[in-house]
C-alpha positions as CSV (number, residue, x, y, z in Angstrom):
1,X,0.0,39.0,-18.7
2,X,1.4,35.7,-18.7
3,X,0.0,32.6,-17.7
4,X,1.7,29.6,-15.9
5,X,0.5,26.2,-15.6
6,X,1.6,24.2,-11.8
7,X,0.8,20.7,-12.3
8,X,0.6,18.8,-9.3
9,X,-1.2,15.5,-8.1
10,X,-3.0,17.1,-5.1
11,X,-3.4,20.5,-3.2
12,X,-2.6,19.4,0.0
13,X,-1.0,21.2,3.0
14,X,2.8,19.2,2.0
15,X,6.3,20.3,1.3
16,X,5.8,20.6,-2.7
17,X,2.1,21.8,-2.4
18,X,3.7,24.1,0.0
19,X,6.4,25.3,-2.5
20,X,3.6,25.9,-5.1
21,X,1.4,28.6,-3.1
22,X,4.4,30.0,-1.6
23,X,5.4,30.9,-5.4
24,X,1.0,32.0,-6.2
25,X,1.1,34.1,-3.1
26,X,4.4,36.2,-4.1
27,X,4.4,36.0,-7.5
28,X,4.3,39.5,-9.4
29,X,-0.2,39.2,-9.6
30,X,0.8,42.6,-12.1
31,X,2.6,40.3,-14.8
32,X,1.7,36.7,-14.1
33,X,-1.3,34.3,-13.3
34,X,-0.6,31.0,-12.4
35,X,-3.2,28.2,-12.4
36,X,-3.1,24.5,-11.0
37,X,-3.8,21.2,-12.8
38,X,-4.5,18.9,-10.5
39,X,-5.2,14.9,-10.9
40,X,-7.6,15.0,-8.2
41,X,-11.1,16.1,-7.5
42,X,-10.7,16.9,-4.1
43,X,-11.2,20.7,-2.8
44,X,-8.9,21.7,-0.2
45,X,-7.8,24.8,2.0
46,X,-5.2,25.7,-0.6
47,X,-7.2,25.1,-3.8
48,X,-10.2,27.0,-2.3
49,X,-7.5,30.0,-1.8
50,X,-6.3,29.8,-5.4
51,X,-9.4,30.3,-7.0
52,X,-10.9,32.8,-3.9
53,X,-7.5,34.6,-5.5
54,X,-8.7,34.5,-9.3
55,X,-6.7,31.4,-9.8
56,X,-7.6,28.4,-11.7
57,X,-8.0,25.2,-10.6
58,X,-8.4,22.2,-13.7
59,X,-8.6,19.0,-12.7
60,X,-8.4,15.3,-14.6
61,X,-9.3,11.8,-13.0
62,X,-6.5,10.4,-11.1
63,X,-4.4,8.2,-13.0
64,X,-5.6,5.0,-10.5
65,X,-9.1,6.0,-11.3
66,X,-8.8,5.4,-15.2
67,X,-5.3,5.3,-17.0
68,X,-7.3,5.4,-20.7
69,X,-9.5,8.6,-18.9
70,X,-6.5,10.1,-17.5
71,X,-4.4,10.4,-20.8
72,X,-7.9,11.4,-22.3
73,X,-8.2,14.2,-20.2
74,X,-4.7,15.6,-20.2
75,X,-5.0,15.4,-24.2
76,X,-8.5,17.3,-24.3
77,X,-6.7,19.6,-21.5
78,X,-3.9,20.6,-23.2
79,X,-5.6,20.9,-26.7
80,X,-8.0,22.9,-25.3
81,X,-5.3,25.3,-23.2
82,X,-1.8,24.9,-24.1
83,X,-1.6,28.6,-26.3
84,X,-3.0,30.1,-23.4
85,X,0.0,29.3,-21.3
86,X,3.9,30.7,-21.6
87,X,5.6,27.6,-18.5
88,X,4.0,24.6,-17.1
89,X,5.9,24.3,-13.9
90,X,5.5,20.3,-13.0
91,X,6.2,19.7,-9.5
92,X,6.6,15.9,-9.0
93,X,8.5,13.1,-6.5
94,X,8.5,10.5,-9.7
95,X,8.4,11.0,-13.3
96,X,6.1,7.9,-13.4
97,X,3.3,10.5,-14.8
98,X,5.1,11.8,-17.7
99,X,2.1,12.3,-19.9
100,X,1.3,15.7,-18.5
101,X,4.7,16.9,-19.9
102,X,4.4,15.0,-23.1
103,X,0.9,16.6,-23.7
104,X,2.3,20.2,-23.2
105,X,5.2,19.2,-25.5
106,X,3.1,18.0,-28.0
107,X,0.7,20.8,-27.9
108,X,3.4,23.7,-28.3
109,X,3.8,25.3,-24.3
110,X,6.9,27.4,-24.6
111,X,8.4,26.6,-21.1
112,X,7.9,23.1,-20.1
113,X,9.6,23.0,-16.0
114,X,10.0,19.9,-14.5
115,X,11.3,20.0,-10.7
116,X,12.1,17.3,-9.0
117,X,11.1,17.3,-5.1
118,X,12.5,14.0,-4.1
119,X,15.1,11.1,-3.8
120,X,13.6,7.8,-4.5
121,X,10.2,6.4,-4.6
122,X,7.8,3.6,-3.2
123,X,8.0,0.0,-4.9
124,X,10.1,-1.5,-7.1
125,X,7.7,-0.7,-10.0
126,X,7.7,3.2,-9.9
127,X,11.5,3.2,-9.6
128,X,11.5,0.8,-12.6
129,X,9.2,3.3,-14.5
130,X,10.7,6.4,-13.3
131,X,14.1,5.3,-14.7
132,X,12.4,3.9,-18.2
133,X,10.7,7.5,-18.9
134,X,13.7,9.9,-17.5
135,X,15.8,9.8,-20.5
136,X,12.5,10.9,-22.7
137,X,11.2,13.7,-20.4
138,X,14.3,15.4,-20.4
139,X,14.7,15.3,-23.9
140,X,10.6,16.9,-24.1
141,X,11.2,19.5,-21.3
142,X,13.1,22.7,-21.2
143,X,14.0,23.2,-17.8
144,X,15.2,20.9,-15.4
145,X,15.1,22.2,-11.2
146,X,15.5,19.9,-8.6
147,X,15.1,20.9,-5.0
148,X,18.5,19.2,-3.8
149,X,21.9,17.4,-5.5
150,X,20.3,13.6,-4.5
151,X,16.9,14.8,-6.1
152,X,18.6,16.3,-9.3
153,X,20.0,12.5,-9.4
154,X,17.3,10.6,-9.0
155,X,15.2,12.6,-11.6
156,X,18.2,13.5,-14.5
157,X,21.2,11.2,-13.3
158,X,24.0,12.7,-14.8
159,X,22.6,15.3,-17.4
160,X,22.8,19.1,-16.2
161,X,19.8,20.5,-13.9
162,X,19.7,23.5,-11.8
163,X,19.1,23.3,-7.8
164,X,16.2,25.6,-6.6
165,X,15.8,26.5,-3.7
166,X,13.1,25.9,-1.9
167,X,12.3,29.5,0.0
168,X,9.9,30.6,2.9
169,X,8.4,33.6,4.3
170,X,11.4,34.0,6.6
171,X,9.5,36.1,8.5
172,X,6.5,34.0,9.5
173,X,8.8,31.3,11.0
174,X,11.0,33.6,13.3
175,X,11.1,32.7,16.7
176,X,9.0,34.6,18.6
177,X,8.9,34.1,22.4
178,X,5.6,35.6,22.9
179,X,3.8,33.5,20.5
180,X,5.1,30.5,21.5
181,X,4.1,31.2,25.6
182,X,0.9,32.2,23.7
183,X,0.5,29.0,21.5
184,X,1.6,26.6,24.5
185,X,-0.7,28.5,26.5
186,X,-3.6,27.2,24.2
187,X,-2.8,24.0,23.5
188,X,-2.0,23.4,27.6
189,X,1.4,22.9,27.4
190,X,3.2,23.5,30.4
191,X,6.2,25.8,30.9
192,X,8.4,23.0,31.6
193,X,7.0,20.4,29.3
194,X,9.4,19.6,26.3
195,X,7.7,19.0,23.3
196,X,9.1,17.2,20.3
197,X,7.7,17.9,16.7
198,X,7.0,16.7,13.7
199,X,5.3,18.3,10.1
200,X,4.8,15.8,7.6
201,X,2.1,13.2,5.8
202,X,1.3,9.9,7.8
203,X,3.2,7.7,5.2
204,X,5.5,4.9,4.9
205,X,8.5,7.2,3.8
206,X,8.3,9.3,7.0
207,X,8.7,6.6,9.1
208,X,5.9,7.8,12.6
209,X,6.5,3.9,14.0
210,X,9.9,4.2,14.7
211,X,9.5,8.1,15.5
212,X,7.1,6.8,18.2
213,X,9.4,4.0,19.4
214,X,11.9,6.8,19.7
215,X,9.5,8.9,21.9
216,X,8.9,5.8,24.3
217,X,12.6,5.8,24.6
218,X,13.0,9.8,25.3
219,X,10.0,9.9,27.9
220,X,12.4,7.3,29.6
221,X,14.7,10.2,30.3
222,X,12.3,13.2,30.1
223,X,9.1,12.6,31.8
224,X,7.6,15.9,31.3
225,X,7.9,15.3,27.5
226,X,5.1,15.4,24.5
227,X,5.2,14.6,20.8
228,X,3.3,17.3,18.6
229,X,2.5,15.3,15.3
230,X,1.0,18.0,12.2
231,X,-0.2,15.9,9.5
232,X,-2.9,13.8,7.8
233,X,-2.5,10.5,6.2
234,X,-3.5,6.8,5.3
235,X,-1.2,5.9,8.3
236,X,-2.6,7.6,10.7
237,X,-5.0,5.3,12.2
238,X,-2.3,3.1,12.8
239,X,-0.2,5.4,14.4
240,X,-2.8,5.7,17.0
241,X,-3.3,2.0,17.8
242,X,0.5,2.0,18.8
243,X,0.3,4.9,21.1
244,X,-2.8,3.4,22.8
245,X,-0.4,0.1,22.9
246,X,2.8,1.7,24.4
247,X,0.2,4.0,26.5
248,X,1.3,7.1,25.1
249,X,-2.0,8.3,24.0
250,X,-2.1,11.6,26.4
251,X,1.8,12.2,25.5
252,X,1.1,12.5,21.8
253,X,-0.5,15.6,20.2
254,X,-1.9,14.4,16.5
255,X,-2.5,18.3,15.4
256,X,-3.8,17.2,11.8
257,X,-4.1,19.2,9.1
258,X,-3.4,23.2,10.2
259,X,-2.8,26.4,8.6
260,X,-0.8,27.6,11.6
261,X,2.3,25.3,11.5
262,X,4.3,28.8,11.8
263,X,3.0,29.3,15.0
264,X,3.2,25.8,16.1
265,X,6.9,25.4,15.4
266,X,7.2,28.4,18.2
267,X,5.8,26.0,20.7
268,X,8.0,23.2,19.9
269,X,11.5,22.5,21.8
270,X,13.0,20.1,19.3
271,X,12.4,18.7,15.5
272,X,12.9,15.1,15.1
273,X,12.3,13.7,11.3
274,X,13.6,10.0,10.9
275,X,12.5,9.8,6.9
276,X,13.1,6.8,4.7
277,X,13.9,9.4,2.0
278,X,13.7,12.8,1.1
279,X,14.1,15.2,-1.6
280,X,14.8,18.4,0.2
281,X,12.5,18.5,3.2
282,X,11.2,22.2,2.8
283,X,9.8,21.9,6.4
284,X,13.4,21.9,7.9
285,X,13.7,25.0,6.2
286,X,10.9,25.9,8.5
287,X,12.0,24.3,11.3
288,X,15.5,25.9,10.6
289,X,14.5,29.2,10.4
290,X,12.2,28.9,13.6
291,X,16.0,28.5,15.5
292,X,14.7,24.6,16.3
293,X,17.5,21.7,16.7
294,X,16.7,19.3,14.2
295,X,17.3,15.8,14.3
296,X,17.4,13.6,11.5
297,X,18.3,10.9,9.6
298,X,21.3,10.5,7.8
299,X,19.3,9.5,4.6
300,X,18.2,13.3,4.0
301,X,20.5,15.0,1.9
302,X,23.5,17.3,3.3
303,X,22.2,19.9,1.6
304,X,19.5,20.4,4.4
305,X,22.3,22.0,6.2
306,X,21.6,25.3,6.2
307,X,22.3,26.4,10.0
308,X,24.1,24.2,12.6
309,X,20.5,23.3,14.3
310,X,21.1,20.2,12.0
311,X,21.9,16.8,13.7
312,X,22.0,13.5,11.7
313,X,21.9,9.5,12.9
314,X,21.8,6.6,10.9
315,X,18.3,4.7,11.1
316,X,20.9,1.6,11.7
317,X,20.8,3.0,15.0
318,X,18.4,1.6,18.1
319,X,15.3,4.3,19.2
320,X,17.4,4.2,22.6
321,X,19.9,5.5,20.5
322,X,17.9,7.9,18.7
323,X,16.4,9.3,22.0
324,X,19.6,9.6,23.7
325,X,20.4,12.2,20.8
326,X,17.6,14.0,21.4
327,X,17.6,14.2,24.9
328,X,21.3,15.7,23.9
329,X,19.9,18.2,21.9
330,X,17.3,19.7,24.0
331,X,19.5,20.0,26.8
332,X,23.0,21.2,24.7
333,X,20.9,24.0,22.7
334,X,20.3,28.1,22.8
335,X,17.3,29.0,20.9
336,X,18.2,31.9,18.8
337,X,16.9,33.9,16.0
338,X,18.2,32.5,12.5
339,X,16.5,34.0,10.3
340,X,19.9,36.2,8.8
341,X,21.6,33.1,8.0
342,X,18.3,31.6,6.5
343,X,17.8,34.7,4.4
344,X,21.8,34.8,3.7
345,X,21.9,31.0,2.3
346,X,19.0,32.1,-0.5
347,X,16.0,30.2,1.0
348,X,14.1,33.2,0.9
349,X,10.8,32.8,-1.4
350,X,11.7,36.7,-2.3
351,X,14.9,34.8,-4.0
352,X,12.8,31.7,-5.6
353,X,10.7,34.3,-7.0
354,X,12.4,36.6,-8.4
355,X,14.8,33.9,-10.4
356,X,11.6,31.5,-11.1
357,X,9.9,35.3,-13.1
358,X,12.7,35.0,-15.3
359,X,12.2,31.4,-16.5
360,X,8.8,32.3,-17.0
361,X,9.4,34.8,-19.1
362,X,11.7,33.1,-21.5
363,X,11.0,33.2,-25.1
């Protein structure tokens, strides 16, 4: 059997985490066990399901914690581990923590991965690192993946890369009209009520202040309307003080953390994602493949195109503007099953898998 290595910061319920135990739950269990390091000692849903599954989860101090204690770790780590493993599969948005990559390169790991899951980064000083370290890390690493063309730049500029794509259970997104009059039934949404969601961390990059300045615009033209928010994050708190200020505290739904985003996309009417940046947002994928309209901003790659639920405005534009759109959608759209053309365009994780089993096997 051979062993592969996911190194991630956290095991949260996000995109990339979400990309990880998509890849643990349908790997081949038969040929392959795959492990998580993890710069965090925080238990979670997902990392509690790993190891329920006979998974490993290692963890080292977070970088902010200790830098000396970090790099101590990862060396002990990889001393310790690295002729246990055939692939480490690193999973990252910068490649500002290279030292997990240098550690499996100095310590002999076969198949070093690194995949790139976004477009651009926070601060001036991580996209000054990132760009200072890329050169080196592709020269250490034998595979480069990158879950979209702008992500495959940002990590490896002009060198050659591969785009992966980042698949689903196609099946647990269909829509479904009975569970979404079952799922609005329990969360006491009406029949007529027009809800407008969002999946995605409470952080700068995804941009929930001017996602609720364009709800206070929409409700303008669509009384009846909610805004279902899934996520946790630093920005939360803050998120709520401006719906308590605009008095839209019983129109917003803040859902948290959930294991059921499947069934919650059923009870949506309309996906709006305003992002900063993105690498390839694998919960438009979701959203895609749930037969949603989407709208979002023209910063996300083209890629994200998969269907023509896909609508794009610049963040140039007013949340008048915005909300005009959307009111457009909603009323302009046929919900319809789109799962064939999700499953035709590759972003099934039956697809990842099988190509990803390959690469690990590589000698």
């Amino acid at each position: 059997m051979r062993k592969v290595l996911f190194i991630s910061q956290y095991l949260y319920r996000n995109g990339t985490e979400a990309f990880m135990m998509n890849v643990f739950r349908g790997i081949d269990h038969h040929r392959f066990q795959i492990d998580f390091l993890l710069y965090s000692w925080e238990e979670t849903d997902y990392s509690r399901e790993v190891e329920q599954a006979g998974g490993k989860v290692y963890r080292v101090p977070c970088r902010k914690e200790s830098l000396w204690k970090w790099h101590q770790s990862l060396c002990s780590f990889f001393k310790q581990h690295a002729k246990e493993y055939s692939a480490i599969h690193f999973c990252g948005n910068s490649l500002t923590t290279m030292a997990p990559i240098y550690y499996a390169y100095k310590y002999g790991v076969p198949v070093r991965i690194v995949h790139a899951h976004n477009s651009s980064a926070r601060g001036w000083h991580n996209k000054f690192l990132h760009c200072l370290k890329r050169d080196y890390v592709y020269h250490i690493s034998t595979h480069h993946f990158a879950c979209s063309t702008l992500a495959a730049q940002w990590f490896f500029g002009k060198k050659q890369s591969i785009i992966i794509r980042n698949g689903i259970d196609v099946k647990k997104f269909t829509f479904n009209k009975s569970i979404r009059e079952q799922c609005r039934e329990d969360l006491g949404i009406k029949a007529n009520d027009v809800v407008v969601g969002h999946v995605g961390r409470f952080v700068e990059e995804k941009n929930h202040l001017f996602m609720v300045d364009v709800f206070a615009q929409f409700i303008q033209r669509c009384p009846n309307a909610k805004l279902m928010l899934i996520g946790v994050g630093s920005l939360m708190d803050k998120i709520k003080v401006k719906a308590e200020q605009l008095e839209l505290s019983d129109k917003i739904l803040f859902m948290g953390e959930r294991s059921d985003v499947n069934h919650l996309m059923q009870a949506m009417d309309v996906f709006l994602m305003p992002s900063l940046f993105e690498g390839f947002p694998f919960v438009l994928v979701e959203a895609q493949a749930a037969g949603l309209p989407c709208l979002i901003s023209d910063t996300i790659n083209k890629d994200i195109c998969i269907t023509s639920n896909i609508s794009f405005a610049s963040l140039e534009e007013t949340p008048k503007e915005w909300a005009e759109k959307l009111f457009e959608r909603c009323n302009a759209f046929v919900r319809t099953d789109c799962s064939e053309s999700i499953v035709d365009s590759g972003y099934s994780i039956e697809d990842t898998i099988r190509f990803l089993q390959k690469v690990y096997t590589t000698d």
